[in-house]
Residue frames as qw, qx, qy, qz and C-alpha x, y, z in Angstrom:
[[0.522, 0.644, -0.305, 0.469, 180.76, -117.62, 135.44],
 [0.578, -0.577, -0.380, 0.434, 182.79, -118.23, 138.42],
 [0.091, -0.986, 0.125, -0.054, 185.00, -115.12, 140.23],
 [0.799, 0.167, -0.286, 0.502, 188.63, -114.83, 140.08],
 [0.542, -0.390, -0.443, 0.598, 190.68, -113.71, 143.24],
 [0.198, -0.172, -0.083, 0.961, 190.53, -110.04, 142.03],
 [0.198, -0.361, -0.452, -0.791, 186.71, -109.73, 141.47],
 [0.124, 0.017, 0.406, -0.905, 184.43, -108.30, 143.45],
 [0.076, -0.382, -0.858, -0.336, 181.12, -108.50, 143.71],
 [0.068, -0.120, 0.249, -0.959, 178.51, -105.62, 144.41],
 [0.198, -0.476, -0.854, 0.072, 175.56, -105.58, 146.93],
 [0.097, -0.515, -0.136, -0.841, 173.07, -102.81, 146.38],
 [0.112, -0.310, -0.883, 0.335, 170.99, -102.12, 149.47],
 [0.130, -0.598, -0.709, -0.350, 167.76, -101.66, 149.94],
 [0.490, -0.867, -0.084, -0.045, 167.79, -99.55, 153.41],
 [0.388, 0.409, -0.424, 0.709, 171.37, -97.71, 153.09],
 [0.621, -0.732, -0.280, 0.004, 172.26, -96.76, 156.61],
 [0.141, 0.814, -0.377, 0.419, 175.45, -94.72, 158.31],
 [0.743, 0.101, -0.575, 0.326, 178.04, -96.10, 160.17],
 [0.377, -0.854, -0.252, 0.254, 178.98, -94.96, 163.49],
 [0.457, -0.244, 0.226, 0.825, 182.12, -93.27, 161.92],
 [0.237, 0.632, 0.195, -0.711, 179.31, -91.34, 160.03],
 [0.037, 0.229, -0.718, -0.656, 179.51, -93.07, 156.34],
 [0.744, 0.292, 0.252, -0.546, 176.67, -93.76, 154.50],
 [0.387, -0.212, 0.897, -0.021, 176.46, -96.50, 153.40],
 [0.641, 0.323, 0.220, -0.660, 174.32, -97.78, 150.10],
 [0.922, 0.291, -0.246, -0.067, 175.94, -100.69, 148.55],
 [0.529, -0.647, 0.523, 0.164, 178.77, -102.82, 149.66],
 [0.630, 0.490, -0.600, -0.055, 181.42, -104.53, 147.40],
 [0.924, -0.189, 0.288, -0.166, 181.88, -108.11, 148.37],
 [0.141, 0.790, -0.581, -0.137, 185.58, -109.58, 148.27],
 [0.890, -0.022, -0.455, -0.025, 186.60, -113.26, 147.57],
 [0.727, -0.599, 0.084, -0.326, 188.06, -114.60, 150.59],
 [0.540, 0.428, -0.710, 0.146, 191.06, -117.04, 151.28],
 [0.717, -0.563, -0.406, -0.056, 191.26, -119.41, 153.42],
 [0.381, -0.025, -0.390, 0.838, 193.74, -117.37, 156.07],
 [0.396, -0.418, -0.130, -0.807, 190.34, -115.36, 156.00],
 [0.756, -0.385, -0.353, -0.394, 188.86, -118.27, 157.36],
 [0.661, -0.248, -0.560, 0.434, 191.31, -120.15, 159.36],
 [0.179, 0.147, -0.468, 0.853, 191.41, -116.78, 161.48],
 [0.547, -0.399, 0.067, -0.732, 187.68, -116.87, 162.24],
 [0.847, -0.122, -0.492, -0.160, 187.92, -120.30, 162.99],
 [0.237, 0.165, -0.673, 0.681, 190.66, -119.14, 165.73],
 [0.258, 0.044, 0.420, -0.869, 187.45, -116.98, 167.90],
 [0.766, 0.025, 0.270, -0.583, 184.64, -119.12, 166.77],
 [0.352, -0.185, 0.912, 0.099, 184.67, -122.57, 166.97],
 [0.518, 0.302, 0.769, -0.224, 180.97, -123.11, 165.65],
 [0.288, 0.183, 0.638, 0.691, 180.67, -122.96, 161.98],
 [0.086, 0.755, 0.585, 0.283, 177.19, -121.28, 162.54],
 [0.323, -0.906, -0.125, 0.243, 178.87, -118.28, 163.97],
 [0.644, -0.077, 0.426, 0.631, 181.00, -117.79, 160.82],
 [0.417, 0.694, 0.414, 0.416, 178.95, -115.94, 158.42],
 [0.100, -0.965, -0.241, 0.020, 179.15, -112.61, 160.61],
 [0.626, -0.539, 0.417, 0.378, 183.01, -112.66, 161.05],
 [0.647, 0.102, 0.601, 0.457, 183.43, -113.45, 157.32],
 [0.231, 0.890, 0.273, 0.283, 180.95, -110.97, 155.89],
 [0.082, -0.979, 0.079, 0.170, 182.60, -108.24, 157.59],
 [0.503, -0.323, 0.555, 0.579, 186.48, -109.64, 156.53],
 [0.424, 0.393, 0.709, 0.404, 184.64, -109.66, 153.06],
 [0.113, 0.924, 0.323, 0.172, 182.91, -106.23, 153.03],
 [0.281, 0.391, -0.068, 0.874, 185.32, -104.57, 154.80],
 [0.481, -0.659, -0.005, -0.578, 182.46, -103.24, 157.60],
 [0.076, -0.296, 0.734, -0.607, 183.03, -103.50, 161.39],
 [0.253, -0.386, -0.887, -0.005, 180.45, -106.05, 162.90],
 [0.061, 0.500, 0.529, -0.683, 179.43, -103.13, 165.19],
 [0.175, 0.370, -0.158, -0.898, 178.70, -101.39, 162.24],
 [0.261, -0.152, -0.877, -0.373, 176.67, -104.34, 160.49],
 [0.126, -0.353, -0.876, 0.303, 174.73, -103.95, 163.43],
 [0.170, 0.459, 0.272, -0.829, 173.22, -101.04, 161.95],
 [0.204, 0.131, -0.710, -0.661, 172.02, -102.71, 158.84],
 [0.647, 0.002, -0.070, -0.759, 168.77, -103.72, 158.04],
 [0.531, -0.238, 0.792, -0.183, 167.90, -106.77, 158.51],
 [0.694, 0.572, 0.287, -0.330, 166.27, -107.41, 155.39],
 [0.411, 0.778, -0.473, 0.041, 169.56, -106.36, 154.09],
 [0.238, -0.571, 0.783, -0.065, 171.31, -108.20, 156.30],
 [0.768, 0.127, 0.582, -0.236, 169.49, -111.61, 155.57],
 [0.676, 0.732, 0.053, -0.066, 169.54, -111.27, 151.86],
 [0.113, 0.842, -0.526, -0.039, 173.37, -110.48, 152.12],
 [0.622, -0.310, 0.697, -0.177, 174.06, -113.65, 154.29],
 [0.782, 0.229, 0.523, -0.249, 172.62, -115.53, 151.42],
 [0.514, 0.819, -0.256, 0.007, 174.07, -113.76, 148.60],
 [0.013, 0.829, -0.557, 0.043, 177.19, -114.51, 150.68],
 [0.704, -0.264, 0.644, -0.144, 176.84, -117.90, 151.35],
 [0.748, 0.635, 0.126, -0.148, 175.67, -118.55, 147.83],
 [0.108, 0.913, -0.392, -0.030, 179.64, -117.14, 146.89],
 [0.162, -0.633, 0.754, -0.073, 181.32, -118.77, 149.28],
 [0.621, -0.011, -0.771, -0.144, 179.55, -122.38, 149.11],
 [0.122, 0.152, -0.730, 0.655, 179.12, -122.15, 152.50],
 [0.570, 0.030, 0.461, -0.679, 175.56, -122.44, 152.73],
 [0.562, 0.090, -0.689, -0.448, 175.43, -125.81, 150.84],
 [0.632, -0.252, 0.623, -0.386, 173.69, -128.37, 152.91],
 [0.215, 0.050, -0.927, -0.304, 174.01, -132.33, 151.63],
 [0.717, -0.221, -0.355, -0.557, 170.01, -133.83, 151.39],
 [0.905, -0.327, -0.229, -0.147, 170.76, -136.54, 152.86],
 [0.039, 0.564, -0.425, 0.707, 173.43, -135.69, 155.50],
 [0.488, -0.228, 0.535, -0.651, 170.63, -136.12, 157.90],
 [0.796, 0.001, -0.516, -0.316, 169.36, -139.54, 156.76],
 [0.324, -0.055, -0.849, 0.414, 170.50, -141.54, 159.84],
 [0.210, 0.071, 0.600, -0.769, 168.47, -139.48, 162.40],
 [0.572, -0.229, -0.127, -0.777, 165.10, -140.32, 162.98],
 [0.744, -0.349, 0.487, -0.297, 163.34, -143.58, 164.43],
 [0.061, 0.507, -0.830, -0.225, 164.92, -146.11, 163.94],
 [0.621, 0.091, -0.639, -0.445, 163.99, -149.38, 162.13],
 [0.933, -0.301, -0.056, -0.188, 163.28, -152.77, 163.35],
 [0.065, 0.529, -0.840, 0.105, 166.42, -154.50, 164.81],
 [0.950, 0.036, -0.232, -0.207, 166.33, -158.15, 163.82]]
């Protein structure tokens, strides 16, 4: 079942943790996104792999500094959960077919 713009999605964690503003922290609620979400990380990072962190937090709602107090376990597991959402971690198989050695040239 897909999400529609006004659902949410909740992420329990495993290793709640406290912001510096002193909130605890022990699930987050994941928002859908638009793309004005994106096109404004896409202003301060050019490289798609240096999206997810910029997005998650536009999406949770948490300050990056404040991600930086999240487990990593959590944080890894989120990434995925979030990519999963957005489509953003699809990768095409065969994308990378060209590279490798190359054949004979006749």
């Amino acid at each position: 079942m897909s999400q529609t713009q006004t659902e949410a999605e909740i992420f329990v964690l495993q290793f709640p943790f406290t912001t510096a503003a002193g909130n605890s922290i022990s699930q987050l609620t994941l928002k859908r996104l638009t793309v004005k979400d994106l096109k404004l990380v896409k202003k301060t990072h050019k490289d798609p792999a240096d999206w997810d962190e910029p997005l998650i937090s536009r999406s949770t709602g948490l300050l990056p500094e404040d991600m930086d107090n999240m487990d990593l376990a959590d944080y890894l597991e989120l990434q995925t959960r979030f990519q999963q959402i957005t489509g953003l971690g699809k990768s095409d198989k065969d994308a990378d077919a060209g590279s490798g050695t190359a054949g004979e040239v006749v």
